[in-house]
N, C-alpha and C positions, 0 to 999 in steps of 0.2 A: 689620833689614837693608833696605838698598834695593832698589828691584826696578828692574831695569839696562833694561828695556822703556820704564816709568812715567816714568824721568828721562828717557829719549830722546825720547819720545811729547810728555813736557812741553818740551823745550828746542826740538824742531820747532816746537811751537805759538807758543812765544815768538820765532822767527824767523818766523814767518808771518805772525803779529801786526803784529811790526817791520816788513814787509815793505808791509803793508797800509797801516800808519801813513804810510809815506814817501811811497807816494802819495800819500795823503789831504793828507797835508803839502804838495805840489808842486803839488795841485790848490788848495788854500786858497791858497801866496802865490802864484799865478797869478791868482786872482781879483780877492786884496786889491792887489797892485800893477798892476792894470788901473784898479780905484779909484783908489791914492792918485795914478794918471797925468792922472784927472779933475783931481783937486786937492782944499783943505781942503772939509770940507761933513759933512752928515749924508746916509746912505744908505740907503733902507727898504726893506725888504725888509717881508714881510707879516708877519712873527711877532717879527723882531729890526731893529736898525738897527745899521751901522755909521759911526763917526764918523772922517775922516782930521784930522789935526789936525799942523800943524809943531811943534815943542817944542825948548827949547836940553836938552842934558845936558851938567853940567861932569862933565871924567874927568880924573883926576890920572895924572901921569908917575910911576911907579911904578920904574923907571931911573932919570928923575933925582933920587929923593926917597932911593933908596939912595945915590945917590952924597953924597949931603948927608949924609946924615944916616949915626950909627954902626951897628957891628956889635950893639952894646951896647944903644943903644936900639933898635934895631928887633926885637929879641930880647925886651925886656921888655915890648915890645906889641903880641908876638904871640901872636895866641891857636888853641892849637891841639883841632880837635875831632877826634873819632873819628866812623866812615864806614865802612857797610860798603855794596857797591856788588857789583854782577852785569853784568858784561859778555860782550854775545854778539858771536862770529866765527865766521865760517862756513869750511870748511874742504873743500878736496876732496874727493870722494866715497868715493876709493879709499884716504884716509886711517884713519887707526884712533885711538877717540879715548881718552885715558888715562884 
C-alpha cells in the first residue's frame, strides 16, 4: 500500500529540486552568455575552462520533407519507441489532488 504522506513529502521535494534547478539554470546561461558576448576563446577558470566557439548545424525542414515525401513512406521509417516519463505541475493550494 502506498503511504499518501511518503508520496506528498516526495513530489514536494521534487518540486523543490525543480525549483532549485531553474535557478541554477538562469544563473549558468547568465554567466555563459556574458562569455560568449566576449566572443570565441577559451576561458579559465581555476579548476575548469570554458570554450566559446561558432559552429554551422545543418536542420532539415521537416514540413517540407512531408510535403514531398508519402504517407507510406514516412510510415515505414518511422520508428517508434516506448517512454515512460514523470511530469510535475503545480497546482493551487486550495486544490485536492486525485
Amino acid at each position: 500500500m502506498i503511504e499518501v504522506k511518503k508520496v506528498q513529502r516526495k513530489v514536494d521535494r521534487i518540486a523543490e529540486l525543480a525549483a532549485q534547478i531553474a535557478e541554477l539554470n538562469a544563473e549558468k546561461k547568465q554567466l555563459t552568455d556574458e562569455l560568449k558576448n566576449i566572443g570565441e576563446g577559451k576561458y579559465y577558470g581555476t579548476e575548469h575552462y570554458l570554450t566559446v566557439a561558432f559552429s554551422e548545424r545543418a536542420t532539415l525542414d521537416m514540413k517540407a520533407v512531408r510535403a514531398k515525401l508519402t504517407h507510406q513512406f514516412i510510415t515505414a521509417h518511422t520508428r517508434v519507441t516506448e517512454s515512460l516519463s514523470a511530469t510535475l505541475r503545480g497546482y493551487h493550494k486550495d486544490a485536492k489532488a486525485a
